[in-house]
C-alpha positions in Angstrom: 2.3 -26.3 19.3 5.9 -26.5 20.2 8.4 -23.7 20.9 12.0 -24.6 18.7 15.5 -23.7 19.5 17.4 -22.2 17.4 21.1 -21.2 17.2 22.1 -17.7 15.4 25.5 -18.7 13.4 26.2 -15.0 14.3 27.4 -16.3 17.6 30.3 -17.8 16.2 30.8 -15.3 13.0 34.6 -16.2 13.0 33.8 -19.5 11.6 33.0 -21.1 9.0 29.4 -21.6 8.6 29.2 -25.3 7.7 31.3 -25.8 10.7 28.7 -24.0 13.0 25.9 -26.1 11.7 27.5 -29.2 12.6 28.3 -27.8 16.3 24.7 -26.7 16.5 23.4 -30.1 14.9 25.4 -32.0 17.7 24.2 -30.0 20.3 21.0 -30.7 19.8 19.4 -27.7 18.4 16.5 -27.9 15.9 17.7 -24.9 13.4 19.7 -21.9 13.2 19.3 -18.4 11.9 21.7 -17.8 9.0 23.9 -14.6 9.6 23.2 -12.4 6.7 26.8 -11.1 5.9 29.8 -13.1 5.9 27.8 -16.7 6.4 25.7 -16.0 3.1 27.7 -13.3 1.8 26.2 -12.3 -1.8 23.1 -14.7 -1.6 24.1 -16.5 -4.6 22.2 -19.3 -5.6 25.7 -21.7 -5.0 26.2 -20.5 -1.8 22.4 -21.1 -0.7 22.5 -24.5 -2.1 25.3 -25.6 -0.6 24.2 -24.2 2.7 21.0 -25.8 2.6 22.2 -29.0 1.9 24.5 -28.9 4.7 21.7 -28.1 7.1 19.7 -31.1 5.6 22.2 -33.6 6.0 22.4 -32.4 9.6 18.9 -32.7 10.4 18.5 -28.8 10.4 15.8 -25.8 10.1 16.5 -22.8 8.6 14.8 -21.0 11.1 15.4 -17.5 9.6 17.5 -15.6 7.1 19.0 -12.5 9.5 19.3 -10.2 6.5 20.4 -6.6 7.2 17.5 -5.0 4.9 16.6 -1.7 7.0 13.3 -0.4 6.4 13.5 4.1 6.7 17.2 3.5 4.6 18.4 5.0 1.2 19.3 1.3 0.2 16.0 -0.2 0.8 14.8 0.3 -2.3 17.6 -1.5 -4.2 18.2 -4.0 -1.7 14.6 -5.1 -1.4 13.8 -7.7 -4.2 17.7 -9.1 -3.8 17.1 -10.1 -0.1 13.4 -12.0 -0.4 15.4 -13.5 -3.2 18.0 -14.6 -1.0 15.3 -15.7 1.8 13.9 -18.0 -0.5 16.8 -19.8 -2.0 17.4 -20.2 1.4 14.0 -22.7 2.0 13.3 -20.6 4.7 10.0 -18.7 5.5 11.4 -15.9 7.6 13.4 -12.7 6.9 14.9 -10.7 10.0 14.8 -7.0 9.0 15.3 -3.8 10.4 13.2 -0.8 11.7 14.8 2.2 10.7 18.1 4.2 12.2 16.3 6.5 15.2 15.2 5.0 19.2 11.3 5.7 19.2 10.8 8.7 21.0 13.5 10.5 19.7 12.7 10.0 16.2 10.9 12.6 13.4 7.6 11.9 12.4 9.0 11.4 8.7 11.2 8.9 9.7 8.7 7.0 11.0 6.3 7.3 8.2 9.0 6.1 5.6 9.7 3.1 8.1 5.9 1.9 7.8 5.7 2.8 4.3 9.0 0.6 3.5 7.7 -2.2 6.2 4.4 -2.4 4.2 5.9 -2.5 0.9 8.1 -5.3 1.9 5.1 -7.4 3.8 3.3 -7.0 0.7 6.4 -8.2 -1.5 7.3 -10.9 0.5 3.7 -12.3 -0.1 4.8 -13.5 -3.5 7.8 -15.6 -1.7 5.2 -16.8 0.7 7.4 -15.4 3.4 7.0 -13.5 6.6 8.6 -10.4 8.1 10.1 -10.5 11.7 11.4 -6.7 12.6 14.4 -6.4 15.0 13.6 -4.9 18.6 16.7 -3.1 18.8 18.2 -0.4 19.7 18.8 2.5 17.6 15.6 1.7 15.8 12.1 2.4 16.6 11.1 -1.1 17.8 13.9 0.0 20.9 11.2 0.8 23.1 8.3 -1.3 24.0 5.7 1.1 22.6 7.4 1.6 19.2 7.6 -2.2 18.7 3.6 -2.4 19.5 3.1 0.7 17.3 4.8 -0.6 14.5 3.3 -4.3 14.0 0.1 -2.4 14.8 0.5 -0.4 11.6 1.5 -3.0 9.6 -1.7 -4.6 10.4 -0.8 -8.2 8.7 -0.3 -11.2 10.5 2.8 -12.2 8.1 5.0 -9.1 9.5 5.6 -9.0 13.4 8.6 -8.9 15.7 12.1 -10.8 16.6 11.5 -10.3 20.2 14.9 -10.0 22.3 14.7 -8.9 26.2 16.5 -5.8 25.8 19.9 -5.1 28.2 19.8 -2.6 31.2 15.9 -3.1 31.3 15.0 -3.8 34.9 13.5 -6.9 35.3 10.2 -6.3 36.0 9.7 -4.3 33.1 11.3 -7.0 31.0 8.2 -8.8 31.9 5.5 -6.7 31.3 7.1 -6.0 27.9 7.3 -9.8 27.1 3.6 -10.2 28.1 2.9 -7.2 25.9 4.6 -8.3 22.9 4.6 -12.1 23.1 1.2 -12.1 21.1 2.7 -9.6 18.0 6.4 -12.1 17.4 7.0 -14.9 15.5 10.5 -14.7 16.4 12.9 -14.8 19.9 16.5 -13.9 20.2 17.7 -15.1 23.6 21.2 -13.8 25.3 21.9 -12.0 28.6 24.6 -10.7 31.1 24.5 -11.5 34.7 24.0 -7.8 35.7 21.4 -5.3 33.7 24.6 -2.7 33.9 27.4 -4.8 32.7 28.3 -5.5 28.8 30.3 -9.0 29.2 27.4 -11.7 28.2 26.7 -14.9 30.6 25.4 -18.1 30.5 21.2 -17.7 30.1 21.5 -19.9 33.2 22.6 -16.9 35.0 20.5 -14.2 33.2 19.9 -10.9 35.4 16.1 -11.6 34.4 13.5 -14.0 35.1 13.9 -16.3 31.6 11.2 -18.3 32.6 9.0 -15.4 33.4 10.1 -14.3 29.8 9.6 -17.3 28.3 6.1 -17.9 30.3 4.0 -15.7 27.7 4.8 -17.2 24.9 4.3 -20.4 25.9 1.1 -19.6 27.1 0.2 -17.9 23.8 0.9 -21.0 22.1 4.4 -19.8 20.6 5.5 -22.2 17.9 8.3 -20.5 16.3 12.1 -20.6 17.1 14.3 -18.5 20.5 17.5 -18.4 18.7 20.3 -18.0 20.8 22.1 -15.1 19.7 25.1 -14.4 21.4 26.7 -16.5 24.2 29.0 -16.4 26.8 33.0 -16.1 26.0 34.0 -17.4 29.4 33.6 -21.2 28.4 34.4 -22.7 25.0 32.0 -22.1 21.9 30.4 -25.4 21.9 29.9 -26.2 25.4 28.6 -22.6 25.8 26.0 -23.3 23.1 25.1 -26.8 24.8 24.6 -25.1 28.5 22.1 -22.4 26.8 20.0 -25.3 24.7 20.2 -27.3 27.9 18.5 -24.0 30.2 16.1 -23.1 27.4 14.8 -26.4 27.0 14.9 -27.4 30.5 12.1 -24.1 30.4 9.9 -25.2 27.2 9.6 -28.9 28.4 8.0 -27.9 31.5 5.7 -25.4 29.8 5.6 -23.0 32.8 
């Protein structure tokens, strides 16, 4: 099995998406992750088409449709059927949701129940699209912490909903680790972007991470890992395109070696 890399067309949300696949194409990636507002905008069957055939022609996966469906909201219910809808005239077999609007550990114990109630509902709806579920860890939800990202796959309790693992910023290193070793075995997705210093906001090359990405990376491929790290976000500092080749070029230099 084979870890991919992908490229999140949210990293370059000022453009035209067709124009991002072909800079990700050249690059060298092997798919992206579809931004789920201004990239696919309503979901219409047109605009799916015509995005998936210009990631075919460019020898592109659609690694995941990053919808903005929020399990624990008012809107799930009526947003529900419209994004798995949109995930499959996509050809692609993930959706990228959300866990809810409260950190874990500061949350109610009704918010939390209405999160796993709305997270199993969509697991089982998503069954009919033959599609899986990868959750967010973010913050402001209750896969923030490392716990309530465990805690909530664990609930779920099916192997078609886990998490969109992302080392999380001003996380020491060292912790970063034992959360990636944690968690590796419960994701089916990566998102991969850094800054050079846990306390600083500006994102850097992955190259110059303020973490270990190879210790980060190590569990996964140990686990046997086979779906995409997206790169998310990437450095301003350098222009878009050879900022998105330097980050392939570190990630791969990592998965070819299998550390």
């Amino acid at each position: 099995m084979t870890m991919h890399v992908g490229l999140c067309t949210i990293s370059a949300k000022e453009r035209p998406v067709e124009e991002v696949l072909e800079l990700a194409a050249d690059a060298g990636y092997d798919g992206v992750e579809l931004w789920g507002r201004d990239h696919v905008g309503d979901g219409s069957e047109a605009t799916c088409e015509r995005i998936n055939e210009a990631a075919s022609a460019r020898g592109l996966e659609i690694a995941s449709y990053g919808s903005y469906l929020r399990c624990g909201s008012d809107d799930f219910a009526d947003d529900l059927e419209h994004e798995l809808a949109v995930t499959d005239r996509l050809d692609t077999d993930i959706i990228r949701v959300w866990a809810g609007s409260q950190e874990y550990g500061d949350h109610d114990d009704e918010h939390w129940d209405r999160v796993v109630a709305d997270l199993e509902r969509l697991t089982e709806h998503a069954a009919d699209y033959d599609v899986e579920i990868t959750v967010e860890k973010h913050n402001n939800t209750v896969t923030h912490t490392r716990e309530g990202a465990r805690r909530l796959v664990e609930a779920i309790d099916d192997e078609r909903c886990r998490l969109n693992y992302q080392p999380g910023f001003s996380i020491p290193s060292d912790e970063l680790e034992r959360e990636a070793w944690e968690l590796a075995p419960l994701s089916n997705q990566l998102h991969l972007q850094t800054t050079r210093e846990r306390t600083e906001r500006a994102r850097a090359p992955l190259a110059e991470a303020y973490y270990d990405l190879e210790a980060i990376l190590e569990p996964f491929l140990e686990d046997g890992f086979d779906g995409f790290a997206n790169v998310e976000f990437v450095t301003d500092e350098r222009p878009y395109r050879e900022a998105i080749e330097a980050d392939l070029e570190t990630v791969r230099s990592i998965v070819s070696t299998g550390r």
